[in-house]
ROZA-654332 format. One record per residue (C-alpha): x, y, z. Coordinates in steps of 0.02 Angstrom, whole numbers. Layout:
N
      c1      c2      c3
       X       Y       Z
...
//
This chain:
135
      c1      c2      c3
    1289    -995    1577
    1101   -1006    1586
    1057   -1110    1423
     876   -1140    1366
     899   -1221    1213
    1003   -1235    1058
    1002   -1084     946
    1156    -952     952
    1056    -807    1064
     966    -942    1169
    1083    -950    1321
    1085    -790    1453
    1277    -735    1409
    1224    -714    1204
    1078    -603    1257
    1221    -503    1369
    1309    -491    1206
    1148    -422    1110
    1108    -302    1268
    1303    -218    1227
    1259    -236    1035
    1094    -140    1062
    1193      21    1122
    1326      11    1001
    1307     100     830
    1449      35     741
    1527    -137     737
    1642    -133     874
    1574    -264     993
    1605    -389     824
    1779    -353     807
    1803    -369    1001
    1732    -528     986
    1821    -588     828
    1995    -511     879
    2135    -625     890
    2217    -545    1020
    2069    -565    1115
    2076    -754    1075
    2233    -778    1138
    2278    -984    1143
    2226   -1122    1061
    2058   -1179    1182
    1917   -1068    1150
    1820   -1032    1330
    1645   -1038    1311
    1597    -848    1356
    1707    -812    1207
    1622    -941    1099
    1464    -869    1110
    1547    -700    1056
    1586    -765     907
    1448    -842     861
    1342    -691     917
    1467    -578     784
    1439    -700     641
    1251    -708     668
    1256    -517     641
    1378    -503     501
    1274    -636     390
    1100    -524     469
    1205    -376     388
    1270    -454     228
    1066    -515     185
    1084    -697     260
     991    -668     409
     944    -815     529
     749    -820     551
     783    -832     735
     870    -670     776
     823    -610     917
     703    -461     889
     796    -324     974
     943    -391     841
     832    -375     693
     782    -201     765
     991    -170     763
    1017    -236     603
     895    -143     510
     925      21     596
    1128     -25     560
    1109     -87     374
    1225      37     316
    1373     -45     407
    1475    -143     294
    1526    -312     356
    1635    -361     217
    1813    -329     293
    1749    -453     467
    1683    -590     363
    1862    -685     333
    1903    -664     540
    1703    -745     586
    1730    -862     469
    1890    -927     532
    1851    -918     707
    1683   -1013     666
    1787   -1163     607
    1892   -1130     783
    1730   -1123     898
    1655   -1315     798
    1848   -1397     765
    1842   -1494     961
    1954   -1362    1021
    1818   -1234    1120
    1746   -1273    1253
    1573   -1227    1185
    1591   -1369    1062
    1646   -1494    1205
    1485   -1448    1319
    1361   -1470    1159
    1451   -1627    1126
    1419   -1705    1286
    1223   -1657    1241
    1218   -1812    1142
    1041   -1770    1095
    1054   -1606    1059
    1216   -1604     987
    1170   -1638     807
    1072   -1505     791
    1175   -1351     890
    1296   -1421     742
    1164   -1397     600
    1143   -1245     658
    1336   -1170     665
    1374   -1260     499
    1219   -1141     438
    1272    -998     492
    1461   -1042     403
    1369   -1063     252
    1261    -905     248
    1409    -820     306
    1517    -880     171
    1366    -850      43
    1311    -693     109
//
């Protein structure tokens, strides 16, 4: 996964994720990547990681706690997709969230290692908990 730095769409498999997004018109590529059955096991893989934290960034985006560094062709979605309510998808993102940062993904285990860097991929996932959980 081609990483340039530390913010959720910042790696080449999250802007994947916003390419499928950006041909959608209803929230189904958030509950794909929020399903449970889809999440199978207790270690998260990476690829799905990313998913999720893709799916929250767009459910706080749609529940007016947008991150100011959304990707624009997300904003685009967003705004064009207000309608969509993201209410019944919040409890899942939030829960899988705590999954992706709780040492048991391997997402978490790679930013880890990024001693440097860590601390502030963490900042960032704790903010989007918070906006999600406030949004």
């Amino acid at each position: 996964m081609g990483t340039w730095d530390i913010k959720t769409f910042d790696n080449d498999a999250a802007m994947d994720w916003a390419g499928e997004l950006a041909i959608s018109n209803d929230l189904s590529i958030c509950e794909r990547s929020l399903d449970p059955e889809e999440l199978r096991g207790y270690y998260l893989q990476a690829p799905d990681c990313v998913g999720i934290l893709c799916a929250a960034e767009v459910l706080a985006a749609l529940s007016g706690q947008p991150s100011p560094d959304l990707p624009e062709e997300v904003q685009r979605w967003v705004e064009t997709h207000g309608r969509l309510d993201p209410k019944p998808l919040l409890p899942a993102a939030i829960a899988k969230l705590e999954r992706v940062i709780a040492k048991h993904s391997e997402l978490e285990e790679v930013w880890r290692e990024n001693l440097d860097d860590y601390p502030e991929w963490r900042a960032g996932v704790d903010d989007l908990k918070t906006r999600l959980t406030t949004g």
